[in-house]
C-alpha positions, 0 to 999 in steps of 0.5 A, a space after each residue: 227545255 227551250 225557253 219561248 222568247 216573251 220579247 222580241 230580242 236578238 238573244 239566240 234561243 236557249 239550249 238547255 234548261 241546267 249545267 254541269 261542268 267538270 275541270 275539262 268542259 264548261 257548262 251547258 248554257 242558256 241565255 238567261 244564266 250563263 255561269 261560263 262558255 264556250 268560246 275560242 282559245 286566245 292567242 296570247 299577247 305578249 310572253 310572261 318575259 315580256 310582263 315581267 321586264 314591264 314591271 321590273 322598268 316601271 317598278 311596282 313599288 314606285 308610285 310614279 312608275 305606277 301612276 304612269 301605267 295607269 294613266 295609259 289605260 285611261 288618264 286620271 280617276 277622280 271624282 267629278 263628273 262621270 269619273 274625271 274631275 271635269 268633263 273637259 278632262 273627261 274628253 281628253 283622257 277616257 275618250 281614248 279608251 278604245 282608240 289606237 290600239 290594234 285589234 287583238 285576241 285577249 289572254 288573262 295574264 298569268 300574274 292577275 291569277 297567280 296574285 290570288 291569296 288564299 284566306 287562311 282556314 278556308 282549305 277545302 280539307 279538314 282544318 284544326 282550330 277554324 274561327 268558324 263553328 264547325 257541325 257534324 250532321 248525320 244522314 241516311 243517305 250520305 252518312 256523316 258529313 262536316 261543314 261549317 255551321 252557316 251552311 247547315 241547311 246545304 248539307 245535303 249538296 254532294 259538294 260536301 263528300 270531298 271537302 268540308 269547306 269551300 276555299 276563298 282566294 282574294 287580290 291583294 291588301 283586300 281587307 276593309 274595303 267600301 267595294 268587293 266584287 265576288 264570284 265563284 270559280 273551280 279554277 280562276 284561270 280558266 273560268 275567272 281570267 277576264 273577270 279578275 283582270 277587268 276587276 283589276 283593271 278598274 281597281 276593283 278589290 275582287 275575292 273568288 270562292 271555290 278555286 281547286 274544286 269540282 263543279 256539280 251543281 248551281 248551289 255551290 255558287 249559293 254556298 259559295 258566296 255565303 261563305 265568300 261574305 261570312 269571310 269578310 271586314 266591315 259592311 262593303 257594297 258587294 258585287 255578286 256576279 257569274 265569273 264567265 261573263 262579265 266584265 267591269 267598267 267603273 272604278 270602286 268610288 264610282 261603283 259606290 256613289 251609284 249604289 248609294 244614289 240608287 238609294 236601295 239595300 239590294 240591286 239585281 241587274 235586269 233582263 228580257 226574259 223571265 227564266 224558268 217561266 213560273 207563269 203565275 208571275 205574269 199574271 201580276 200586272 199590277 205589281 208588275 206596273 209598280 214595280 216598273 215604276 219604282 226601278 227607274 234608276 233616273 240620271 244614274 249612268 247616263 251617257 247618252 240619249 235612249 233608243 229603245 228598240 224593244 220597248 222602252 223597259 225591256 229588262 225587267 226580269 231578276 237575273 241571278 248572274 250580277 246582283 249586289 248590297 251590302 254584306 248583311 243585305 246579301 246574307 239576308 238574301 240567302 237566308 230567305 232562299 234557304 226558308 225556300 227550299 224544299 225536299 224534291 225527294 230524288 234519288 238522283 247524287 245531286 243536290 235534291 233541294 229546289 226553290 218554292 216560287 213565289 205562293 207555291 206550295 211545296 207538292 206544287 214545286 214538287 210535281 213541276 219540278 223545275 231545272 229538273 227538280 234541281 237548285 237554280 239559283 236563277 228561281 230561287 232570285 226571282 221567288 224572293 224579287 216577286 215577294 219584294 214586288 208584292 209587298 212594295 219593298 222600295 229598298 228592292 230594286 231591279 236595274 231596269 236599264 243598265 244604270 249600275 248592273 246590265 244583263 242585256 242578253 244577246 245584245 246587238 254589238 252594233 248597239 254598244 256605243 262609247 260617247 265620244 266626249 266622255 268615253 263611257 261605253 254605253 247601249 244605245 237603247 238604255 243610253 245607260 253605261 253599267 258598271 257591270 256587263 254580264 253577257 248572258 248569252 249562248 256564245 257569251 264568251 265570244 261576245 265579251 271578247 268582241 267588247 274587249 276588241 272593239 274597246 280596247 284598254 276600256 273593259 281589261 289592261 294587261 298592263 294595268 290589270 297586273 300592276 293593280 294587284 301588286 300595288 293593291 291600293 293603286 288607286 288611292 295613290 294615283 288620286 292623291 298623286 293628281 
């Protein structure tokens, strides 16, 4: 099913309406919901040798050696404004981001994957003695089947007949943290590479479900992150993204002020387009106006003036691929989409389970069937925003311009701008530079290699992406260091 632009947009047309992908194939895409993509093979850019005598000249346990690194990439991360202790600093450090190097194709490095812990007793095999309660549920169609019980409402998804949990891989020294990123991959170096050097480039603690697995469906990222978020220190600021397309650019402490100034409990990035289309939703123009209204995240990531090409608000739709909120909040949030699901009654082996939109009943659900009568978390997200929207909850909020979270579609390369004084990589028709792009488009990945390009050491650092996961808690001692 193609999906009918409602707003004029250089995103190409959609090409399918549902994914699936194996070890082999990446999944089929769509402009709205691109979990990962095609794209060209990277040439490499220096041997594993040439990555292991860095580290070994540098030292990485030497805090100065460490220090060095880091500031290569960028200069010194404090607090002050934007990341910089003074914007004059600003001007001399970050602005030399994306300056002087020479464009090259971009390989993840093997050491950003291979750092990867597994958290214990979350193997996808049978376990003795989980910390986790662990239930046995009988069906007539797939007989007996052991999972753990937080995930009881997804027994039916036939993840369950190969494994009994959904493993959980992790960046070093990741325990109590103020800030995570989450994502979900059946292999990290395939469909994670990017995401998890990016993530260490800006010392973003980061933690992968799935790894070793076998993809059928959307609801393994579902049941993914609530098993991500079940394993878990403390209450931190989650960020919840597709794995394929997105790449970061603020440091944890930058991440956070934004988030608390947002002054929500849960933020999902924006975007042009409404995805699948329940049209009942455009019929809200009220709660529509509202809700446009009370989004608008202010002063927050701004790098320049807006240039609005496409009216001045254009990514006003929930876009399931970059959400975040505190661990509780999240875990809120899947609960609500499991009161959502309803029976689609298949005889199809996938997951037979699809979300109710918003004041739909279930035989309506049933007779649309949307995704094909399967799960698409994207339906499931935009059910729960319109209730929120509904009922004025003011701690539901949709970034509506890129000021933390950006889903900007096919943006225009051209429109990526870096403000020359600060350095921040920015669209020009918000003004705002995220914390988090999520390219969600059909040629996502060869887009977001285009963003690495032409910013060099701005989005991932071979160097640095490395060093941080070894040194872990690089940043704390690179700010005290300064």
């Amino acid at each position: 099913m193609e999906r009918i632009p409602l707003i004029p947009s250089t995103a190409e047309t959609a090409v399918a309406d549902s994914a699936s992908y194996d070890d082999v194939e990446s999944p089929r895409l769509r402009e709205s919901d691109i979990r990962t993509s095609r794209g060209p093979k990277y040439l490499a850019l220096v041997a594993t040798a040439v990555l292991a005598g860095s580290l070994l000249i540098l030292g990485v346990n030497d805090q100065a050696g460490a220090g060095r690194v880091f500031s290569g990439i960028g200069g010194k991360f404090t607090r002050g404004v934007g990341l910089y202790s003074s914007e004059a600093e600003s001007g001399e450090t970050l602005a030399r981001l994306g300056r002087g190097s020479a464009s090259r194709r971009f390989k993840p490095i093997d050491g950003v994957v291979d750092q990867m812990t597994a958290v214990p007793m979350t193997e996808s095999t049978a376990a003795l003695g989980r910390a986790v309660k662990m239930i046995q549920v009988e069906d007539e169609k797939h007989g007996s089947r052991v999972l753990p019980s937080f995930l009881k409402r997804w027994h039916k998804a036939p993840f369950w007949n190969s494994h009994q949990y959904i493993p959980v891989h992790r960046s070093p020294k990741n325990g109590i943290r103020s800030v995570v990123v989450v994502g979900h991959a059946t292999n990290m170096t395939k469909y994670a590479g990017e995401w998890l050097a990016s993530a260490a480039h800006w010392g973003l603690p980061a933690s992968i479900s799935g790894h070793g697995t076998h993809w059928t469906n959307w609801e393994e990222k579902t049941m993914g992150l609530r098993t991500n978020l079940e394993h878990m220190e403390g209450e931190p600021i989650v960020v919840a993204s597709d794995t394929g397309d997105v790449l970061f650019s603020c440091t944890p402490e930058d991440l956070a002020e934004r988030f608390e100034a947002a002054d929500a409990d849960m933020i999902v990035s924006g975007e042009t387009q409404l995805y699948p289309e329940v049209k009942s939703y455009f019929e809200k123009n009220e709660d529509m106006e509202w809700s446009n209204t009370h989004n608008i995240l202010g002063e927050i990531g701004r790098a320049a003036e807006a240039k609005p090409v496409r009216g001045e608000r254009p990514y006003h739709w929930a876009n399931a691929g970059l959400i975040m909120g505190r661990r509780s909040a999240l875990i809120k949030y899947i609960s609500e989409v499991e009161d959502l699901l309803v029976d689609m009654r298949s005889k199809d082996e996938r997951f037979p389970m699809s979300c109710r939109p918003y004041e739909w009943t279930d035989e309506q659900t049933r007779e649309k069937e949307f995704n094909n009568g399967f799960y698409d978390d994207q339906l499931c997200l935009n059910a729960y925003a319109m209730k929120q929207i509904i009922n004025r909850n003011t701690r539901f909020k949709i970034d509506q311009d890129g000021s933390i979270l950006h889903s900007p579609g096919g943006i225009d390369m051209n429109q990526m701008k870096q403000n020359p004084k600060t350095g921040r990589v920015y669209n020009a028709e918000t003004g705002k530079s995220p914390c988090a792009w999520h390219f969600n488009n059909p040629n996502s990945k060869d887009r977001m290699i285009e963003a690495i390009e032409k910013y060099p050491n701005y989005f991932v650092s071979t160097q640095t992406g490395a060093q941080l996961l070894v040194e872990g808690d690089l940043y704390s001692k690179n700010k005290k260091k300064h």
